[in-house]
C-alpha positions as CSV (number, residue, x, y, z in Angstrom):
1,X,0.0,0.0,0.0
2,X,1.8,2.8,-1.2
3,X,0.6,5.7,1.3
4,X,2.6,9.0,-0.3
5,X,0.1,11.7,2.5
6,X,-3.0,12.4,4.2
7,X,-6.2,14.0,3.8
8,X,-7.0,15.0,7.1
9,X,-3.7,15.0,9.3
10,X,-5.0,16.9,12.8
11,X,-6.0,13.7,13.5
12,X,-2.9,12.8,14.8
13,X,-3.2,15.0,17.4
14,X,-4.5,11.6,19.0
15,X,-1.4,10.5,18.9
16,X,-0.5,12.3,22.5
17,X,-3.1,10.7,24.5
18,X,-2.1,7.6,23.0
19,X,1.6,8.0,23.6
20,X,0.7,9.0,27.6
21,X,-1.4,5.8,27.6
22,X,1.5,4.0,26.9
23,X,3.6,5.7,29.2
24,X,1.7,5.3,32.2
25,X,0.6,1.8,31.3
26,X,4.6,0.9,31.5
27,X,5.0,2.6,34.8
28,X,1.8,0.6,36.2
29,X,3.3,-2.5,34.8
30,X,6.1,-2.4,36.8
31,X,4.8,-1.2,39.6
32,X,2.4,-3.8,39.9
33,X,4.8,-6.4,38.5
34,X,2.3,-7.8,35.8
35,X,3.2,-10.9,33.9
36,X,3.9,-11.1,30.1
37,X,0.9,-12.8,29.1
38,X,-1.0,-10.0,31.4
39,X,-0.4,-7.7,28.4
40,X,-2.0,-8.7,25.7
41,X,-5.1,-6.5,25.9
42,X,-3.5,-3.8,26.6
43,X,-1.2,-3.7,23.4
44,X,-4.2,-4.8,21.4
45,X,-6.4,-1.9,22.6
46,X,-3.6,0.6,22.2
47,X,-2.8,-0.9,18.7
48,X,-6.8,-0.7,18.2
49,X,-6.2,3.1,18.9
50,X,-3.2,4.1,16.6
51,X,-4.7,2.2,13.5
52,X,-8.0,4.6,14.4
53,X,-5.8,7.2,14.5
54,X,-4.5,6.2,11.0
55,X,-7.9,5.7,9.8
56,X,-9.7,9.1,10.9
57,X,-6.2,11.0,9.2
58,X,-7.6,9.7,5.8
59,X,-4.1,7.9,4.2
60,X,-4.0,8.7,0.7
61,X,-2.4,6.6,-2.4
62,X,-1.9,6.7,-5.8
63,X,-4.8,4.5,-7.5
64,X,-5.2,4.3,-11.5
65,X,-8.4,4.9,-13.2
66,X,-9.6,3.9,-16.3
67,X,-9.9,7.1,-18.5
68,X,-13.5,7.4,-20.3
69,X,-11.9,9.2,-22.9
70,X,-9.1,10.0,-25.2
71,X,-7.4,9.6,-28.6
72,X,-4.0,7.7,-29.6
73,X,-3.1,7.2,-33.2
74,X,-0.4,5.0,-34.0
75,X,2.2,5.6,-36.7
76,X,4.4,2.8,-38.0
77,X,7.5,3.8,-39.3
78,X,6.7,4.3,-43.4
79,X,9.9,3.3,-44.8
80,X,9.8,-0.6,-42.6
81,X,6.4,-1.0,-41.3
82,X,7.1,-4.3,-40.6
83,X,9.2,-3.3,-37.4
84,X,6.5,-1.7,-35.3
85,X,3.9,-4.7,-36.5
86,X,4.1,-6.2,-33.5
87,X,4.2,-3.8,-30.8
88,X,1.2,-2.3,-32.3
89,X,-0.8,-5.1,-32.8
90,X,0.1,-5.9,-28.7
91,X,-1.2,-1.9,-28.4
92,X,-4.4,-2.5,-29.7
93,X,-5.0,-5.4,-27.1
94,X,-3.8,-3.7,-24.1
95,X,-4.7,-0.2,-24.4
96,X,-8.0,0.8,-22.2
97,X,-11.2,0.1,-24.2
98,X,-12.0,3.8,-23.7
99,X,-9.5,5.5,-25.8
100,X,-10.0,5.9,-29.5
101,X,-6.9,4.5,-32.1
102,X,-6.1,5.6,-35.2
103,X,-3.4,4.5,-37.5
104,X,-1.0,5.4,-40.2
105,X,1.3,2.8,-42.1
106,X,3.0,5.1,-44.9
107,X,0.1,3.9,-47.3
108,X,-2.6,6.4,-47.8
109,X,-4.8,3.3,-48.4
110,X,-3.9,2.4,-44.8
111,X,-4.9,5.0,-42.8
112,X,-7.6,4.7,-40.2
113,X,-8.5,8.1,-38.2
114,X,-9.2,7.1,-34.2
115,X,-12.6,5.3,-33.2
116,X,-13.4,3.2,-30.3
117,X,-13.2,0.0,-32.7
118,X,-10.4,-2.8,-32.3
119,X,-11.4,-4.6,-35.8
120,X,-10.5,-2.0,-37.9
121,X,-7.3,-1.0,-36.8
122,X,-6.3,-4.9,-36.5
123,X,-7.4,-5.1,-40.4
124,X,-5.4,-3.0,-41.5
125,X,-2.5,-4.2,-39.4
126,X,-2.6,-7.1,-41.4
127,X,-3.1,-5.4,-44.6
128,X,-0.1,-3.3,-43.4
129,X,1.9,-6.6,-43.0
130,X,0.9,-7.8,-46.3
131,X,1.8,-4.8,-48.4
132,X,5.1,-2.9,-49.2
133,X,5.2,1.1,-49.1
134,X,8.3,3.8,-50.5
135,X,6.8,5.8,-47.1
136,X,5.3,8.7,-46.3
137,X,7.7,11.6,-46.4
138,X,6.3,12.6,-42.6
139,X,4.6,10.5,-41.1
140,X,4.2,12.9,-38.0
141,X,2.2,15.0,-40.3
142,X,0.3,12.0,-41.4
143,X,-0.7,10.9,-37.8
144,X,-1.3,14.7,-37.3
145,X,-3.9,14.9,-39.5
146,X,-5.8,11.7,-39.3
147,X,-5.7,12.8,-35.8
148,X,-7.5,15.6,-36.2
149,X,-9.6,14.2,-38.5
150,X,-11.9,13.5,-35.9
151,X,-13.7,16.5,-33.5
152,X,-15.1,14.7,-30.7
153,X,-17.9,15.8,-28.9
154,X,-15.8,17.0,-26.2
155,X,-12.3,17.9,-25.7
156,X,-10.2,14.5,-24.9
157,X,-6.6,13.8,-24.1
158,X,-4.7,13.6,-27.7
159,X,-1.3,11.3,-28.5
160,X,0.2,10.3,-31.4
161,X,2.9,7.0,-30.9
162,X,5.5,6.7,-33.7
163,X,6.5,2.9,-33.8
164,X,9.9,2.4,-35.7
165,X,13.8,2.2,-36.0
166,X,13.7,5.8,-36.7
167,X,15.9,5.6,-39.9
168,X,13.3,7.3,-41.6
169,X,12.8,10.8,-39.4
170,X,14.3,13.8,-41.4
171,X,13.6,17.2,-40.6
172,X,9.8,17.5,-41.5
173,X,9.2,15.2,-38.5
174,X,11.0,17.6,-36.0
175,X,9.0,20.5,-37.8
176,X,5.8,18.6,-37.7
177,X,6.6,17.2,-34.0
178,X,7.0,21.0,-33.6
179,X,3.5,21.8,-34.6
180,X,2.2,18.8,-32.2
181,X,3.3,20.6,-29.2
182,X,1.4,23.8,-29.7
183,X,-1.6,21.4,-30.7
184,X,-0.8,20.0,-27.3
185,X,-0.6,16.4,-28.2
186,X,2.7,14.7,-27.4
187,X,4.3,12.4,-29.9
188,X,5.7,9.4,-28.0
189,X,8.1,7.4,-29.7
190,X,8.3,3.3,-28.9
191,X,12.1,2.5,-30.8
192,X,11.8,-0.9,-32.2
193,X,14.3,-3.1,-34.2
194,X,16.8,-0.4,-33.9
195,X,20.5,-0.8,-32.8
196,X,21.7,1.1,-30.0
197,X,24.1,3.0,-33.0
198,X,23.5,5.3,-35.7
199,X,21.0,8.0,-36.2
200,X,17.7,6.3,-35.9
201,X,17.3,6.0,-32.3
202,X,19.0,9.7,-31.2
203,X,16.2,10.7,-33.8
204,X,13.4,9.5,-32.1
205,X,14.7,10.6,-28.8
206,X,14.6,14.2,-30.1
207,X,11.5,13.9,-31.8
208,X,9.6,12.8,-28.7
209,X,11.2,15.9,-26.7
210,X,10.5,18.6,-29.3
211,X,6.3,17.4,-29.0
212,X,6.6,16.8,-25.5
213,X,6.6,12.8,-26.0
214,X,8.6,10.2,-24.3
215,X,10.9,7.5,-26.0
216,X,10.8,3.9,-25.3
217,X,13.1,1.3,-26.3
218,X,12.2,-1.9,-26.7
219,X,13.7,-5.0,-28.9
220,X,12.9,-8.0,-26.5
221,X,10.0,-9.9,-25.1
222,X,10.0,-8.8,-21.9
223,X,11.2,-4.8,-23.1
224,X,7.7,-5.3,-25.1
225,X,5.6,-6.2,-22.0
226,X,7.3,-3.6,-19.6
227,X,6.8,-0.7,-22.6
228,X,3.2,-2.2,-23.2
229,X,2.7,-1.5,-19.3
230,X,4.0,1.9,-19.1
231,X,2.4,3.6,-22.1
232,X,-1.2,1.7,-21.3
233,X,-0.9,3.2,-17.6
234,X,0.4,6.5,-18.9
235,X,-1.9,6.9,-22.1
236,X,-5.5,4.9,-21.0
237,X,-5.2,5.8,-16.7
238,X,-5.6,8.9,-14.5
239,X,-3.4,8.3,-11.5
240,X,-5.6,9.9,-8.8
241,X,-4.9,10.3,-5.2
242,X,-7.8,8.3,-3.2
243,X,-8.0,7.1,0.4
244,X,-7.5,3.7,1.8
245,X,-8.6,4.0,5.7
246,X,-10.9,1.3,5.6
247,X,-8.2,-1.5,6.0
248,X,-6.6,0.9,9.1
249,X,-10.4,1.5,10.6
250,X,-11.0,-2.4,10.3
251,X,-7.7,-3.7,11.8
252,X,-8.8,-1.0,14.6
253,X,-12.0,-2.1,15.0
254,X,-10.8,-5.5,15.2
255,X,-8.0,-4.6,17.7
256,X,-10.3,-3.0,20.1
257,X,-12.7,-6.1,20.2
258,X,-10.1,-8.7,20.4
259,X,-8.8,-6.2,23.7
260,X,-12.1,-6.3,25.1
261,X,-12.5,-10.0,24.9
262,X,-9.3,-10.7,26.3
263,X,-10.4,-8.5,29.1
264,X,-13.4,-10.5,29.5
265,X,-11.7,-13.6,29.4
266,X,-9.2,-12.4,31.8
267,X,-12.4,-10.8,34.1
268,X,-13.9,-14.3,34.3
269,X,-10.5,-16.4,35.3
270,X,-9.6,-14.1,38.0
271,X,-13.2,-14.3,39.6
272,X,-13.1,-18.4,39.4
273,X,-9.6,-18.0,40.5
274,X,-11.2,-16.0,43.8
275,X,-13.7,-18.3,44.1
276,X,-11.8,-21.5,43.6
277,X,-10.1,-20.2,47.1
278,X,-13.1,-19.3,48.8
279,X,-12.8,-15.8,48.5
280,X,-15.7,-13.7,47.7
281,X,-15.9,-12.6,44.1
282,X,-15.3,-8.8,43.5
């Protein structure tokens, strides 16, 4: 449980009661010379109390929530589509049912603007995989304007994920990835079957910094799975802040009952202890 604050702090205020409850429980213990077992309630009641504490001060944590809305259109890299095939195809099947996808391949006969439909950005996936294209001279500009293609209703979160080696990017792109930041929709870039030399993947790098993007790198399995992870949580979730006193107002509840049966129990053995020796119960 990742607690990173607290809604309503002045609750802890508790805290000093609880701390002089412990203080002069000690000094009574050894005064009085209890036994160990003798304090069990106690510490459960007290432990009762802080997790109360906890509870009433509202803990808050990062939770991730589906967003309802929003726009990503994917751009394979025009000169080898055939590199960003897969990761895109994984896209479609992770990404939050509640964004829209669009796509652009290089192929002006492959272009899909965004919509809430799987089937036809898969078709033409495959369609992609089938056919050869000389590439779009930008294909920023291409996602760019399919992306705009469509006005929704109401204004939604807009991104634009160029998949690719990035041999292809030229200065158009940069110009273009330019233009995406005053539109305020960030072009991430997710580097696929690029080597770690050469121009390509410094190029997408740069691209994704001029729009306001972020670059991902990834060539194996388990690169694809992590990247998959991080752009479906940053691109289809809202991290909000909500609070998760209900565990620390349960565990106190619980604390404070388990005290009081112990007292009980204890209550009921000391008055058959008295009796047992023919002393008259108190």
């Amino acid at each position: 449980m990742g607690i990173d604050g607290f809604g309503k702090p002045l609750w802890f205020v508790l805290l000093v009661p609880i701390a002089a409850l412990v203080l002069g429980y000690v000094l009574l213990a050894r005064r009085h010379r209890l036994p160990p077992t003798g304090h069990a309630g106690a510490v459960l009641g007290l432990l009762g109390c802080l997790a109360l504490t906890i509870g009433f001060a509202e803990p808050l944590a990062p939770n991730p929530v589906p967003r309802n809305q929003g726009e990503l259109t994917l751009a394979l890299d025009g000169a080898r589509p055939g590199h960003g095939l897969a990761a895109a195809n994984g896209l479609v099947w992770t990404t939050t049912p509640g964004i829209a996808l669009g796509l652009v391949t290089g192929s002006p006969a492959i272009a899909v603007p965004p919509t809430p439909e799987r089937a036809p950005i898969l078709a033409a996936l495959e369609r992609a995989g089938q056919e050869h294209s000389a590439g779009q001279p930008d294909m920023v500009a291409e996602a760019l304007r399919v992306t705009r293609s469509t006005v929704p209703a109401t204004p939604v979160p807009e991104r634009i994920l160029l998949l690719g080696d990035g041999t292809g990017i030229g200065p158009e792109e940069f110009a273009s990835a330019a233009e995406c930041a005053r539109a305020h929709i960030p072009v991430d870039t997710f580097r696929v079957g690029a080597a770690d030399r050469g121009s390509g993947p410094d190029a997408l790098r740069r691209l994704a910094a001029v729009s306001g993007g972020t670059s991902v790198k990834a060539d194996s399995v388990p690169e694809l799975q992590q990247a998959y992870s991080a752009l479906r949580d940053r691109i289809g979730y809202d991290v909000v802040r909500s609070s998760v006193s209900r565990p620390f107002l349960g565990m106190g509840v619980a604390a404070l009952i388990a005290a009081a049966l112990l007292g009980l129990f204890a209550g009921e053995r000391a008055r058959a202890h008295s009796l047992s020796r023919g002393a008259p119960a108190s």
